[in-house]
Each structure stands twice: as structure tokens, then as C-alpha cells.
TORDO-304827 format. One record per atom (N, C-alpha, C): residue in one letter; x, y, z. Coordinates in Angstrom, 3 decimals, always signed. Example, Ala and Ser with C-alpha at 12.3 -4.5 7.8 and 13.67 -1.06 7.14 Angstrom:
<rs>
R/A/+13.190/-5.690/+7.800;
R/A/+12.300/-4.500/+7.800;
R/A/+13.200/-3.300/+7.800;
R/S/+12.850/-2.250/+7.080;
R/S/+13.670/-1.060/+7.140;
R/S/+12.900/+0.030/+7.870;
</rs>
This chain:
<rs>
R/X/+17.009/-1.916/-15.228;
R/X/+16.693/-0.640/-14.638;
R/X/+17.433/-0.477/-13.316;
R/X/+17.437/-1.690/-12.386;
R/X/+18.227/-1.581/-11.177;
R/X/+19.878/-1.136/-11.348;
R/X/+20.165/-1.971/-12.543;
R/X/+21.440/-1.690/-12.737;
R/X/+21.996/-0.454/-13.408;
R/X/+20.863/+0.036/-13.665;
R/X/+21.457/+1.583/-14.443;
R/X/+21.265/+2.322/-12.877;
R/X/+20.349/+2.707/-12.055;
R/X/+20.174/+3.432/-10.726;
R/X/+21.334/+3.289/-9.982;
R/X/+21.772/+1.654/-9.858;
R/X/+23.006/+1.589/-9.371;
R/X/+24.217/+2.194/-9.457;
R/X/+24.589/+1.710/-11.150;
R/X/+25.656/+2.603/-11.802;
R/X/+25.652/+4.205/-11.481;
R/X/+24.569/+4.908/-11.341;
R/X/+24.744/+6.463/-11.812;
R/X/+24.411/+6.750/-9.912;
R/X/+23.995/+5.887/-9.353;
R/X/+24.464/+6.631/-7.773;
R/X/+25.427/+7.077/-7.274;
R/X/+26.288/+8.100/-6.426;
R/X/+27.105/+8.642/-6.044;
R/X/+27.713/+7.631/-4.886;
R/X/+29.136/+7.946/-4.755;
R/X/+29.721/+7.332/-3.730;
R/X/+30.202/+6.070/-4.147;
R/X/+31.052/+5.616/-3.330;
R/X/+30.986/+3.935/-3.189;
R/X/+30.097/+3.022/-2.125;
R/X/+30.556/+1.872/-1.887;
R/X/+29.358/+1.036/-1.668;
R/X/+28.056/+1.807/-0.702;
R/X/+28.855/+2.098/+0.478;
R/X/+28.008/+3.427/+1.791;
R/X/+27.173/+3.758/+0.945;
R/X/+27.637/+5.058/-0.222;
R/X/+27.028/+5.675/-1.177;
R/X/+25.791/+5.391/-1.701;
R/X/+26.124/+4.108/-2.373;
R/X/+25.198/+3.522/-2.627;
R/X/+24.245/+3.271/-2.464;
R/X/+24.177/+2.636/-0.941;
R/X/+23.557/+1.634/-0.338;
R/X/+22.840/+2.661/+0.646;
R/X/+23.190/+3.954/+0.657;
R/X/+22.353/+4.734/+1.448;
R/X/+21.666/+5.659/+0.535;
R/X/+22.105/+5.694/-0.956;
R/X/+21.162/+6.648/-2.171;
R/X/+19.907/+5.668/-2.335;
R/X/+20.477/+4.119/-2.088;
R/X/+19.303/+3.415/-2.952;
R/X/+18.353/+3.064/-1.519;
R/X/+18.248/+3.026/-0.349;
R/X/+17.999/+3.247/+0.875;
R/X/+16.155/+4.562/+0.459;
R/X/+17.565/+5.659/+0.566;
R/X/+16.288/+7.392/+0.016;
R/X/+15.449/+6.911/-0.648;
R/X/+16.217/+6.204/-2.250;
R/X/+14.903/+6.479/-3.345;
R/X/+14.012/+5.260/-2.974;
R/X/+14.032/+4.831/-2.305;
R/X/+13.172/+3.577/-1.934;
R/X/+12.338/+4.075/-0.907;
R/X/+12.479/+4.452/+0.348;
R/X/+11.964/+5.515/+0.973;
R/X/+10.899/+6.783/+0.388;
R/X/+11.625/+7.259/-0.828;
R/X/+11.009/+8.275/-1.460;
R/X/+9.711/+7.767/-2.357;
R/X/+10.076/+6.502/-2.959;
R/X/+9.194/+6.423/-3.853;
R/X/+7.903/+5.513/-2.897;
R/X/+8.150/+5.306/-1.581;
R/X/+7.141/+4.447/-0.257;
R/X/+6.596/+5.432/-0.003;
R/X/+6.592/+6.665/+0.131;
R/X/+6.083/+8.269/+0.656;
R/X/+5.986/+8.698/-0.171;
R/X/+6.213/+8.421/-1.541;
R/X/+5.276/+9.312/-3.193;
R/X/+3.705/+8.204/-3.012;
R/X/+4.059/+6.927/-2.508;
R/X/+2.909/+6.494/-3.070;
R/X/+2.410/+6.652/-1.729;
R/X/+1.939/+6.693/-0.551;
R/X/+1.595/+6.832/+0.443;
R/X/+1.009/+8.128/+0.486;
R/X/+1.814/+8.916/+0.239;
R/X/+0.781/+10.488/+0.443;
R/X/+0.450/+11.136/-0.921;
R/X/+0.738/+10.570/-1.592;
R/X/-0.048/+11.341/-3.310;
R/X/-0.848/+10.135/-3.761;
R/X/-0.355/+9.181/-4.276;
R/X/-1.315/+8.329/-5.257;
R/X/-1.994/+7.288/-4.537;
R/X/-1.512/+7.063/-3.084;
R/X/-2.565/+6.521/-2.915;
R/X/-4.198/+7.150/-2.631;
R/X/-3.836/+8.267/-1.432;
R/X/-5.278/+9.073/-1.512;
R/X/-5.564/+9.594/-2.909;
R/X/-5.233/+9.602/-3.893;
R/X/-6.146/+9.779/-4.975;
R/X/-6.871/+8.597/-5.494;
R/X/-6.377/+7.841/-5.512;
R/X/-7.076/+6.599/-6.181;
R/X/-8.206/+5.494/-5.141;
R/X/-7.883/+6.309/-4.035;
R/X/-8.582/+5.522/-2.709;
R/X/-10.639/+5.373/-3.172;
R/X/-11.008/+6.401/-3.798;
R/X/-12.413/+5.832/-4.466;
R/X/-12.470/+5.309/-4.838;
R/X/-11.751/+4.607/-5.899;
R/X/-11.618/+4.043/-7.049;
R/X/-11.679/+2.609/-6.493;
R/X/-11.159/+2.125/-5.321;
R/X/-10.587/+0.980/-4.890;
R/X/-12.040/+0.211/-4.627;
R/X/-12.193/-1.047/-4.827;
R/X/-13.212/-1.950/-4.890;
R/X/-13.531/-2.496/-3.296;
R/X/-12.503/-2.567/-2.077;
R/X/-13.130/-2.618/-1.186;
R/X/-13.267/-1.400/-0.157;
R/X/-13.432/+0.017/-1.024;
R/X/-14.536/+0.789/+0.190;
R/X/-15.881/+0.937/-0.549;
R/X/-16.693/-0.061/-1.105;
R/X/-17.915/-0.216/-1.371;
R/X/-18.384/-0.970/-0.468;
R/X/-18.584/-0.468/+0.860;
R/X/-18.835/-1.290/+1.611;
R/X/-19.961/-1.234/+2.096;
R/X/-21.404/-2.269/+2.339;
R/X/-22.599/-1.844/+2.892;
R/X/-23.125/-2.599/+4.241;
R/X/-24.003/-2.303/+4.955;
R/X/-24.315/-2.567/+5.973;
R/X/-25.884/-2.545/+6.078;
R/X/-26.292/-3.688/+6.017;
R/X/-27.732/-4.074/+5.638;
R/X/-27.967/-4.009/+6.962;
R/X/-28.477/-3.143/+7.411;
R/X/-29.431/-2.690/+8.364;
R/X/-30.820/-3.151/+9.146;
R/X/-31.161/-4.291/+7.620;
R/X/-32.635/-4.467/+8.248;
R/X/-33.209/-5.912/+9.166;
R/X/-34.343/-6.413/+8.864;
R/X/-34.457/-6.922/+10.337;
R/X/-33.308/-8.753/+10.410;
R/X/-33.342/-8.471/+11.930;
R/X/-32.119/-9.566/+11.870;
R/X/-33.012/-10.165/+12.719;
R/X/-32.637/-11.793/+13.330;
R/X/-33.204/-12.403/+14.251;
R/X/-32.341/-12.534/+15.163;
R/X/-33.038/-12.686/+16.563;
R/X/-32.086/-12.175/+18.246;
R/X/-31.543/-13.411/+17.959;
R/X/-32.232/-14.990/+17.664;
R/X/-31.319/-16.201/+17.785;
R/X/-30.279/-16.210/+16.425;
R/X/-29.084/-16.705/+17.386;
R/X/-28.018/-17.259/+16.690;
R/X/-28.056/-18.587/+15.671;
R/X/-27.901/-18.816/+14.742;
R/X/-28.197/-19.956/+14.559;
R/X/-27.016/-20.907/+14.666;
R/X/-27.740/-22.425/+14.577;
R/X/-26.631/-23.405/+15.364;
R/X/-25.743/-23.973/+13.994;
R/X/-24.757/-24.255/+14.210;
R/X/-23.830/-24.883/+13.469;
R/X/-24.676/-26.561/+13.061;
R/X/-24.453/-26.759/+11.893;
R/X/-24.657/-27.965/+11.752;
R/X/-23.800/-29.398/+12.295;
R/X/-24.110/-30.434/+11.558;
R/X/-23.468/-31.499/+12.309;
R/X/-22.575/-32.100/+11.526;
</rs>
């Protein structure tokens, strides 16, 4: 697959190396602002809870 993107990029090496630069870029900012906030519920650590109830003021001590 790399080597077909390669082949059909414009330019020589510059060309290249600054098309394959974009789509790398492009496809870091497709997933950043589209698929990741969609799938962000879905994700297993924002089930996150916070047990609220009674705690004790002492710390307890490390064992030995």
C-alpha cells in the first residue's frame, strides 16, 4: 500500500516527501477531529467513578 501512495505522488523526491508529509498530517487531523470525538463514549476508560462515601482521616501505614 505504501508503495502504490508512493508511486502515484507528484513530483520528485521534495514531491514526495512533502505529499507523503500532508497525507500523514491529514489522516492525524481526520482522526483527531472526526473519529475520535465520535467514538470517545464508547472508550472503556471514561467509565470513571468516584466513590464518595465514608473514608477514614488516618492514613494507613505501609507494611514491613
Amino acid at each position: 500500500m505504501y508503495v502504490w501512495i508512493w508511486r502515484h505522488l507528484p513530483g520528485g523526491l521534495p514531491g514526495k516527501m512533502i505529499g507523503s508529509l500532508v497525507l500523514f498530517l491529514g489522516a492525524c487531523a481526520l482522526l483527531l477531529f472526526v473519529v475520535f470525538p465520535r467514538i470517545q463514549g464508547k472508550l472503556p476508560w471514561n467509565d470513571v467513578t468516584i466513590d464518595r462515601g465514608t473514608h477514614s482521616s488516618s492514613t494507613p501505614t505501609p507494611g514491613p
